[in-house]
C-alpha positions in Angstrom: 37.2 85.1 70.1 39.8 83.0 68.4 41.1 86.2 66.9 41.8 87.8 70.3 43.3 84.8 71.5 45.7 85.1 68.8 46.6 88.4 69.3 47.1 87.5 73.5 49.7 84.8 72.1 51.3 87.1 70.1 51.7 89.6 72.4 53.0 86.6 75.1 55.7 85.4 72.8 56.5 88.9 72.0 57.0 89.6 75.6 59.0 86.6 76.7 61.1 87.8 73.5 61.9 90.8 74.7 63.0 89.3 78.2 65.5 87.2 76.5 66.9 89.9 74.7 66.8 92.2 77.9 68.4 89.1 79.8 71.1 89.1 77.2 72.2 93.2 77.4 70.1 93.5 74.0 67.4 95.2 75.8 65.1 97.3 73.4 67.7 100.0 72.9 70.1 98.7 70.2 69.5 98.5 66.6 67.4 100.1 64.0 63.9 100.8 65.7 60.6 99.7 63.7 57.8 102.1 62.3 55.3 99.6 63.0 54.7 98.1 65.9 55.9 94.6 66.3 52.7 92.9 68.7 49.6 95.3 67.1 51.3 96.5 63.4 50.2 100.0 63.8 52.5 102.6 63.2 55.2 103.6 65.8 55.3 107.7 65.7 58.2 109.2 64.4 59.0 111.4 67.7 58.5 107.8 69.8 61.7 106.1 67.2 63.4 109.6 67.7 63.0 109.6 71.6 63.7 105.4 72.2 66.0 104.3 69.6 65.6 101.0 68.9 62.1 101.1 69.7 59.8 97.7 68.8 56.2 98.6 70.2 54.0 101.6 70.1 53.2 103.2 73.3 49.5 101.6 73.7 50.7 97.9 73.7 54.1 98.9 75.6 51.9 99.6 78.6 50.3 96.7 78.2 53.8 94.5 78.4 54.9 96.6 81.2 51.6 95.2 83.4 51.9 91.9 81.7 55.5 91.7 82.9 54.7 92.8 86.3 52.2 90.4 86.6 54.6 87.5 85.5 57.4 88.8 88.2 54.7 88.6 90.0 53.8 85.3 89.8 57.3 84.0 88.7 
């Protein structure tokens, strides 16, 4: 359990993160894109950093911040 609460945080302060970058004109588009995946560490495809540069997350948990972020502008 504590494990998955972990990762939630993680994923959380990777999120708010990636707001503040967004907020700043950084967005998720500038700079050298990751292989791995910066909330779950599993490797980012090679045609996902060819087709987003800059790309931090793999597709699975960029879903998941796209309804996480929802759900906070929801709420916010």
């Amino acid at each position: 359990m504590v494990d998955k609460l972990d990762r939630i945080q993680e994923q959380e302060d990777l999120l708010n993160q990636l707001h503040i970058q967004a907020a700043r004109g950084r967005g998720g588009t500038a700079g050298e894109g990751l292989t791995h995946c910066a909330a779950c560490g599993n490797d980012i495809p090679q045609g996902r950093r060819e087709a987003v540069p800059g790309v931090r997350v793999c597709v699975a948990c960029q879903q998941w911040l796209e309804v996480q972020s929802k759900q906070y502008q929801r709420w916010g």
